[in-house]
Each structure stands twice: as C-alpha cells, then as structure tokens.
C-alpha positions as a LaTeX table, in Angstrom:
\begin{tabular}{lrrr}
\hline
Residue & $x$ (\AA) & $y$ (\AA) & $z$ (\AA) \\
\hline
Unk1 & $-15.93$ & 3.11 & 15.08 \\
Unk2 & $-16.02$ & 2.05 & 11.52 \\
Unk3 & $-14.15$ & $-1.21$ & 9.60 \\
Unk4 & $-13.73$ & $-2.49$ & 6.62 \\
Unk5 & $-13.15$ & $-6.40$ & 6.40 \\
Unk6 & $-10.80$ & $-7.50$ & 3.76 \\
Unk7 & $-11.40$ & $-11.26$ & 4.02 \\
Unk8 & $-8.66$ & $-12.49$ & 1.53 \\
Unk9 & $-9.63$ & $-14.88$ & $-1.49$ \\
Unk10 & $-7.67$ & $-17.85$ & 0.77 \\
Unk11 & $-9.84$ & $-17.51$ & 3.34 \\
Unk12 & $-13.50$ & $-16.54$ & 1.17 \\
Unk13 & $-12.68$ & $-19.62$ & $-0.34$ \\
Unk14 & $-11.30$ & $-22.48$ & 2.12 \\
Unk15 & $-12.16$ & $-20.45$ & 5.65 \\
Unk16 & $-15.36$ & $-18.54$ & 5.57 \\
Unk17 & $-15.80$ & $-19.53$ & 9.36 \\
Unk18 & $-12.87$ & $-17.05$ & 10.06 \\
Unk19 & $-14.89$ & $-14.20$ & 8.31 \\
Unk20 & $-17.64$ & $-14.92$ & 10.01 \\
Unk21 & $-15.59$ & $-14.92$ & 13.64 \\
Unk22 & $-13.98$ & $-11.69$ & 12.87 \\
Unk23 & $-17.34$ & $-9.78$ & 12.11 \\
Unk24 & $-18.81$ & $-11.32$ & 15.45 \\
Unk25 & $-15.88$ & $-10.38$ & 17.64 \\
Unk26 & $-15.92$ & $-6.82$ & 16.11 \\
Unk27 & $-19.19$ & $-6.22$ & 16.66 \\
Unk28 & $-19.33$ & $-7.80$ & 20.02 \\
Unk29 & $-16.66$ & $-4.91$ & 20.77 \\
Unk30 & $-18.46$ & $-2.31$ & 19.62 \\
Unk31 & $-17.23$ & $-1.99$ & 15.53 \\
Unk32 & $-19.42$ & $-1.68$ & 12.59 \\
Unk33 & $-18.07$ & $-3.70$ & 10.35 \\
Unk34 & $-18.81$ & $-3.36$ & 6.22 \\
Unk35 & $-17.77$ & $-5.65$ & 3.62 \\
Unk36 & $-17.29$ & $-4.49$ & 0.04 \\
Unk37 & $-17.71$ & $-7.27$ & $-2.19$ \\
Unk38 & $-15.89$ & $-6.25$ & $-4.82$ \\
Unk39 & $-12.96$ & $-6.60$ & $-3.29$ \\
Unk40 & $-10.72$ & $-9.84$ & $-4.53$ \\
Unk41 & $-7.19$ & $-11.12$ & $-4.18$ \\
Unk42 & $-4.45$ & $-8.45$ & $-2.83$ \\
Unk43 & $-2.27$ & $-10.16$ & $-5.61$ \\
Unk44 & 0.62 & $-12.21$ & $-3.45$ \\
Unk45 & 0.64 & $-15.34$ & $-5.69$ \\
Unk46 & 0.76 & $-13.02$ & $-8.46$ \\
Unk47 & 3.72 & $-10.94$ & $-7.60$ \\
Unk48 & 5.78 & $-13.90$ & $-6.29$ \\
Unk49 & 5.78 & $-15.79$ & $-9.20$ \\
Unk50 & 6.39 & $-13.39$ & $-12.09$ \\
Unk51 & 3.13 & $-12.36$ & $-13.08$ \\
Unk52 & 3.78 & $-8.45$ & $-12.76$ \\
Unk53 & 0.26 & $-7.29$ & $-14.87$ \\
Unk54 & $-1.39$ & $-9.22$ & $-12.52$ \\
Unk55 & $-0.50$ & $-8.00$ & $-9.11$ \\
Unk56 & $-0.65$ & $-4.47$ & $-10.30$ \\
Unk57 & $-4.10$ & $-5.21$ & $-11.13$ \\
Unk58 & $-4.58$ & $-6.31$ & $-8.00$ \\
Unk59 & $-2.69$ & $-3.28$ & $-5.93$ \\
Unk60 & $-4.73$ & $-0.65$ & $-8.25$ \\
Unk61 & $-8.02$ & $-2.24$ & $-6.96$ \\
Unk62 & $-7.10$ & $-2.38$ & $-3.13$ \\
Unk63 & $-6.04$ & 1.03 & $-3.37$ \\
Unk64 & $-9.45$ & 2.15 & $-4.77$ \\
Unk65 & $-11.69$ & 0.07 & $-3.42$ \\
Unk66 & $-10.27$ & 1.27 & 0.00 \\
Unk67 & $-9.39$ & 4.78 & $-0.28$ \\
Unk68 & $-12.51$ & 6.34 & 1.80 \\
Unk69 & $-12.43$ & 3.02 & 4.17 \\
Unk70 & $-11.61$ & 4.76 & 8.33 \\
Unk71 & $-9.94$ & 1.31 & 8.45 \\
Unk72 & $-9.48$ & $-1.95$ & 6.83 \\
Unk73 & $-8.67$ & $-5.06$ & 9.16 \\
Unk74 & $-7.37$ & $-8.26$ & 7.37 \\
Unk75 & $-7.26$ & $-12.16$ & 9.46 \\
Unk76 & $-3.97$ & $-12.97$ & 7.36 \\
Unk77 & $-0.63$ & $-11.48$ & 8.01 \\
Unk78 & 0.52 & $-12.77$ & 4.44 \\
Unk79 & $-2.09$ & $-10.48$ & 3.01 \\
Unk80 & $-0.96$ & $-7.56$ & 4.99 \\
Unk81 & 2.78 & $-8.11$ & 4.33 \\
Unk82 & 1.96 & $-8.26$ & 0.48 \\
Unk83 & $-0.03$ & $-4.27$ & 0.88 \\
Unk84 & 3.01 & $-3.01$ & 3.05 \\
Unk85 & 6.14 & $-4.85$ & 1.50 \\
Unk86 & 5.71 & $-5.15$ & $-2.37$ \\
Unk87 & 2.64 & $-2.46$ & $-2.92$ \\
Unk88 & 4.80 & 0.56 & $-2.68$ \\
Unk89 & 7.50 & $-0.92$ & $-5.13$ \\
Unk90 & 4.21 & $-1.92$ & $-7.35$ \\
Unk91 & 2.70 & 1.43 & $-7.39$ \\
Unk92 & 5.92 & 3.61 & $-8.01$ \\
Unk93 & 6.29 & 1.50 & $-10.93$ \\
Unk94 & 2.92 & 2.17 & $-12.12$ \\
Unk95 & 4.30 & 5.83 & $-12.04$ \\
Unk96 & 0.70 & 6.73 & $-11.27$ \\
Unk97 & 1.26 & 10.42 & $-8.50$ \\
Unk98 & $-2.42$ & 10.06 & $-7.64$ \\
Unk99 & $-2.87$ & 6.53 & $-7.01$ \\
Unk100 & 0.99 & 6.74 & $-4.98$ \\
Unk101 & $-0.80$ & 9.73 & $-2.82$ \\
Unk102 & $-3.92$ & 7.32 & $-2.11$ \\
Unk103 & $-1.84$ & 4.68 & $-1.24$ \\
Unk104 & 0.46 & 6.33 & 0.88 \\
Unk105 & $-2.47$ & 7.82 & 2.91 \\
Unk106 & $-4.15$ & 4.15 & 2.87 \\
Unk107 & $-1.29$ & 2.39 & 4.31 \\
Unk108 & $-1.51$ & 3.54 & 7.86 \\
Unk109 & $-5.15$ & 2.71 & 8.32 \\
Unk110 & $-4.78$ & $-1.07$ & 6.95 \\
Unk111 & $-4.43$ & $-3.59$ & 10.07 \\
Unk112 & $-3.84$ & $-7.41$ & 10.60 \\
Unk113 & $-6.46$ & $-8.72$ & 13.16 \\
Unk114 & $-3.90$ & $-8.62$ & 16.04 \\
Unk115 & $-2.98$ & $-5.22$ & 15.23 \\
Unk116 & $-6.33$ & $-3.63$ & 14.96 \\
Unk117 & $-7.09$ & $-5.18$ & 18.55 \\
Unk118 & $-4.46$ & $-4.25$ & 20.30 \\
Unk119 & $-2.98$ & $-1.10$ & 19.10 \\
Unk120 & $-5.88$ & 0.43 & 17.37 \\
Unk121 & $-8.84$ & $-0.17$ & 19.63 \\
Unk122 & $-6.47$ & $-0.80$ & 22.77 \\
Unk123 & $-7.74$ & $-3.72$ & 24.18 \\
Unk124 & $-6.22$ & $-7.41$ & 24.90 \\
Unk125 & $-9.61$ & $-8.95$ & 26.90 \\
Unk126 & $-11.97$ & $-9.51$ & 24.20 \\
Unk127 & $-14.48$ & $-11.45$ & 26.44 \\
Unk128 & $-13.28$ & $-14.47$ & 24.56 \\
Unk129 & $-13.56$ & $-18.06$ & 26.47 \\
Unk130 & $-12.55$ & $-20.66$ & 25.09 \\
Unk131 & $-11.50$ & $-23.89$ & 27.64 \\
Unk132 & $-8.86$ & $-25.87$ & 25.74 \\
Unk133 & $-4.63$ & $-26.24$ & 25.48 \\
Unk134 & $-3.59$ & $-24.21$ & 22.81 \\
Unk135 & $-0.49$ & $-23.77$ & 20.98 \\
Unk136 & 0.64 & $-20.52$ & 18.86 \\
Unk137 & 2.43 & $-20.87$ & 15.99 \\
Unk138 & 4.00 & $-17.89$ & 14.50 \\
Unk139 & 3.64 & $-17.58$ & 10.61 \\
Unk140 & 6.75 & $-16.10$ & 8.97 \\
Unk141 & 5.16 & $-13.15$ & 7.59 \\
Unk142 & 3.24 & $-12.17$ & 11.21 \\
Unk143 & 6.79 & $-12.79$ & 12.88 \\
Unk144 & 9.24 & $-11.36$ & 10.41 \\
Unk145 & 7.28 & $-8.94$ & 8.01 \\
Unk146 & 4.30 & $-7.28$ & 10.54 \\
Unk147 & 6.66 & $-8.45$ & 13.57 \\
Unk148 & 3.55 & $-8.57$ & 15.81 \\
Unk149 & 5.85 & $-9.29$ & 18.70 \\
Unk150 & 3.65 & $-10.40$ & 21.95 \\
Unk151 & 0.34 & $-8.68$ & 20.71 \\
Unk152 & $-1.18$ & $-12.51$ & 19.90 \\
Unk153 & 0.39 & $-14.32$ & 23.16 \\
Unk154 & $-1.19$ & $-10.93$ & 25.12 \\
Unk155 & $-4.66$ & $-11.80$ & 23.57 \\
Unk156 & $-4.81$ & $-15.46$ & 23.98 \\
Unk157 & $-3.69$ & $-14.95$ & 27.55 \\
Unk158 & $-6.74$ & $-12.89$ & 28.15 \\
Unk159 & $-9.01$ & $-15.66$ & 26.76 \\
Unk160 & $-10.94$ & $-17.04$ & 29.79 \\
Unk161 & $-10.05$ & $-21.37$ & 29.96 \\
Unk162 & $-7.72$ & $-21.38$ & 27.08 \\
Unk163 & $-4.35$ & $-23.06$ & 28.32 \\
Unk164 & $-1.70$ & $-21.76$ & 26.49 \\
Unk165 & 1.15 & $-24.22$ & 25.82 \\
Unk166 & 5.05 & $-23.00$ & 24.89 \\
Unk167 & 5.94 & $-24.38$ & 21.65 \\
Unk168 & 9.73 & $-25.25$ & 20.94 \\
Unk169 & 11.10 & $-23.60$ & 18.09 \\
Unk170 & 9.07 & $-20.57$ & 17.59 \\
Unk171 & 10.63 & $-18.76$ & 14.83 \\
Unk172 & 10.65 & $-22.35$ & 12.41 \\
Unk173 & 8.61 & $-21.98$ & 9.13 \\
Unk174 & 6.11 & $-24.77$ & 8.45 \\
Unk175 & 6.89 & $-24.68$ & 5.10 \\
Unk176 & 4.26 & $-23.59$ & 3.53 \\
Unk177 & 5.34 & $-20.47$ & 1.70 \\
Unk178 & 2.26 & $-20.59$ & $-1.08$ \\
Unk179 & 3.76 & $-21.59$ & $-4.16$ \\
Unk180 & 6.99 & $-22.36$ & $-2.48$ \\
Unk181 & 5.36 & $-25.70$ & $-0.89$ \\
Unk182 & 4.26 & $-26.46$ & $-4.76$ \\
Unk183 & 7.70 & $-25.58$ & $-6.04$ \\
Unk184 & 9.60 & $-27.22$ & $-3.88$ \\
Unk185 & 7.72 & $-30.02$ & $-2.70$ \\
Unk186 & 10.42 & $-31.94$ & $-0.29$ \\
Unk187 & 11.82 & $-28.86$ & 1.00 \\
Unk188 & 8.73 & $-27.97$ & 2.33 \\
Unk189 & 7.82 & $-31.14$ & 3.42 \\
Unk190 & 10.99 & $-31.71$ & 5.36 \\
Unk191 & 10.22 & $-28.40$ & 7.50 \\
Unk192 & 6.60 & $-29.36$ & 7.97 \\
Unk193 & 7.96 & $-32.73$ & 9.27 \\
Unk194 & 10.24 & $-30.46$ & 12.15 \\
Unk195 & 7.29 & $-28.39$ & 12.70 \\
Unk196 & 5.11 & $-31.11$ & 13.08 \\
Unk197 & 7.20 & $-32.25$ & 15.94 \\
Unk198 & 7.31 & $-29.14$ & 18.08 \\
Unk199 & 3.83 & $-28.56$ & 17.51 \\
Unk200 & 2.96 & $-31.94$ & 18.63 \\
Unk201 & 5.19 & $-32.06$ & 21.70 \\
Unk202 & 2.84 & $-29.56$ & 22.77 \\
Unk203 & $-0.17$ & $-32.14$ & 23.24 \\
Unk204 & $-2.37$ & $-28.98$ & 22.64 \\
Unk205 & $-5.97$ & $-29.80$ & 21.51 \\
Unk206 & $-5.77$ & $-27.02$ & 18.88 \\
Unk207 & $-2.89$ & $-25.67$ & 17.22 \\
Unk208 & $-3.87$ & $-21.71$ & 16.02 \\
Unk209 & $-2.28$ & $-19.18$ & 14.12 \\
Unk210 & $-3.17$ & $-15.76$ & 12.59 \\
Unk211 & $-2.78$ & $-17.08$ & 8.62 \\
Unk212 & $-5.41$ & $-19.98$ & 7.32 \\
Unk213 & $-2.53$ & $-21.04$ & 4.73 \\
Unk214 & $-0.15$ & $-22.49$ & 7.56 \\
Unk215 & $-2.95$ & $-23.76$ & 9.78 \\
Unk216 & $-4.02$ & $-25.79$ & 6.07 \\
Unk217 & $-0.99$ & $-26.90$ & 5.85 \\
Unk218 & $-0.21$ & $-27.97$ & 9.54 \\
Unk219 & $-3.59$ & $-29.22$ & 9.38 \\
Unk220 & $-2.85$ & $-31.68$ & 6.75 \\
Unk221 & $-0.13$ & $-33.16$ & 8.26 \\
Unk222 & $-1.67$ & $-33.53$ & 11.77 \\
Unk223 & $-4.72$ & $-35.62$ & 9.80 \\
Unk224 & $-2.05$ & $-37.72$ & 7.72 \\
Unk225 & $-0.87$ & $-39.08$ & 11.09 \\
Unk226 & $-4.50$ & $-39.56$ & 12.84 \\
Unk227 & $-3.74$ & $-36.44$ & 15.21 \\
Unk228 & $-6.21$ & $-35.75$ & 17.65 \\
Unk229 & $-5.37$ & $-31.88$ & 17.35 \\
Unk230 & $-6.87$ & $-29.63$ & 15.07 \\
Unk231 & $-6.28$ & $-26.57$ & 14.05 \\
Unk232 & $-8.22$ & $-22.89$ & 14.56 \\
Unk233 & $-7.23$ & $-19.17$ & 13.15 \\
Unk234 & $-6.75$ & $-17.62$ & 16.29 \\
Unk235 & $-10.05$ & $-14.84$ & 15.15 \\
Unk236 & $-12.13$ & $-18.09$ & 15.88 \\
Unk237 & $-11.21$ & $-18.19$ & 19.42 \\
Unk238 & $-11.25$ & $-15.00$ & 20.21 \\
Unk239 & $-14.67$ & $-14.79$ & 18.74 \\
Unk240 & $-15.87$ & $-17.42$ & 20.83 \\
Unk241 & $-17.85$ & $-17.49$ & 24.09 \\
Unk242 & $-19.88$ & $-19.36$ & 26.49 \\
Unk243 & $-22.76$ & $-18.68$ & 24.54 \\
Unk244 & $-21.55$ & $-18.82$ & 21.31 \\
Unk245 & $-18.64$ & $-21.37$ & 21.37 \\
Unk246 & $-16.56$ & $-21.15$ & 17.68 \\
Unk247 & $-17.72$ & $-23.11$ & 15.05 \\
Unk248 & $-15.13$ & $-25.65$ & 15.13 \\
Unk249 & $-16.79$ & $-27.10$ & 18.32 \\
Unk250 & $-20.00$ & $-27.57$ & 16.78 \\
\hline
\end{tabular}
C-alpha cells in the first residue's frame, strides 16, 4: 500500500517532528510513504479571510498535484476540513468540468491521520508504547467538520503504558481558530483560559491532539503558567516505541 503525505505548511514550518512521526509509524505498518515537495498550503487562511485568488490557487494545486496519488493522509484535521468543506464551493466557482471531475474523484482517497488508520488500513494497535497520562483534546474541526467520533480515543487506548485521562468539557474550543485568535484577541483568550482549566484538572503529563495549531496554542498557555505538561500531536505517540521513544522525550 501506497501514501502520499501532505504535511501542511503549519506543521513543515513549526512541527517537522510530526512529519517525521507519521512517515515512521506508516512505514512501521507496512505503507510506502512519498512526499511531493511541491506541494504547499491547502489555502485555509486564505479562504477565511477574503483572499478568494489565493485559495483557488491553492485548491487548483492540491487537486493536481494529487490526482494520480492511491491516497493522501494529512496530521491536521483543519487541513482536511478546508479540502472537504470549502474546495468543492472553490472549484465550482472556478467553473473548471475537468478539474471538478479530478476533484470529485480525489476527495474520497484524502484522509486525516486517524482516519487513514482506522478505517482505511483497519487497525487501532499500532505497536505504539508510550508510558505517560495523557489527555485528548478534541479540535473543533476533527470533532465537528471530520467528526472522527471515537477513532482517536480507540487508538490511544491501544497504546501500550499510555494512561488516558477524561477531560471535562470535551466539545470546548481552545480558541484558537487561526486568524480568529489574531482577530479577536480576548475572545480567544477567554476560551483558552476555560480550556486551560479542564485540561489541567487532568494532571496529564502531555496534553495531545490531532491539529499542531491548538496544541501551539494550548502549549503557550501551559508555559505562561510554568506547567509541567507539555503538549504532543497525537502521530508522535503513536509513532513511538520502546526502541524509538518520540522525539519529545529526547
């Protein structure tokens, strides 16, 4: 079985570690994993703030860079919720019947991590071990755009050591939003502050999630008040092992 890793600008630039842990837990199950590298942003912070030439840009280059991929996996459920909710009003725009066909026979074979695991290559046990309390916090997109459901509580429970703690609250926002945490500043602060809390009350070592955006900005917060958790996209841990603990215990 053959993949194609879309990393996602966030994460080529702030995260590489969780590019790297997705190619090493793919292989270790058996996927050949290629990366095209001239791939760049799927065009999010584009579309949501106004800058229409832009993000169809953007769309027009996933679609082609991927239209021969057998299947393109993406660590960021914001990515994936940009290529299935606002492509296909992007595209028929563009007006463009060959591009519309390509998409349209793209779409099915475009995963988020936690989807290409479980329902794709049908497995929850990825070998992973990885002896720590962890909490899960749902990003908005994952829980209310992809609605992955139980598919990341099925694989962390799987993970051999990892102690996974119920967090309060589940379906709260963090506040991030992208440009909605620039935008407006004390709105998003104010949520952070509530999410903080119930993330907290966990006592988890890490706190993990399947988007690097919220875990930044969770992250922040947790070192602004001398936290001794930290935070980990959840492809790290599943990537790790006895052998080859993740890179944020190094």
């Amino acid at each position: 079985m053959r993949t194609s890793l879309f990393i996602t600008c966030y994460n080529d630039t702030l995260f590489p570690e969780t590019g790297r842990a997705v190619v090493r837990l793919l292989e270790r199950l058996g996927v050949e994993v290629e990366f095209r590298p001239a791939q760049t942003c799927c065009g999010q912070m584009h579309a949501n703030t106004g800058f229409r030439a832009e993000a169809f840009s953007q769309a027009k280059g996933f679609v082609k860079l991927y239209a021969d991929a057998e299947s393109v996996v993406i660590p960021s459920s914001s990515c994936v919720a940009m290529i299935r909710d606002q492509y296909p009003g992007l595209i028929d725009a563009l007006g463009n019947e060959a591009l519309a066909r390509d998409f349209k026979a793209l779409l099915p074979r475009v995963f988020e991590l936690s989807e290409y695991l479980v329902d794709k290559l049908g497995v929850e046990d990825v070998g992973a071990y990885f002896p720590h309390r962890v909490a899960y916090h749902a990003s908005c997109h994952g829980l209310r755009a992809l609605h992955l459901g139980e598919r990341p509580f099925r694989l962390l429970k799987k993970v051999r050591g990892l102690d996974l703690a119920s967090l309060d609250n589940l379906d709260r926002c963090c506040g991030f939003g992208g440009t909605f945490s620039v935008k407006n500043a004390e709105v998003s602060s104010a949520m952070l502050t509530a999410k903080l809390q119930d993330v907290m009350s966990t006592r988890a070592e890490f706190c993990t999630a399947l988007d690097n955006s919220c875990l930044m900005h969770l992250g922040g917060a947790l070192h602004r008040e001398f936290a001794a958790m930290r935070t980990i996209h959840m492809a790290e841990i599943l990537a790790s092992t006895e052998s080859s603990p993740a890179e944020a215990l190094a």
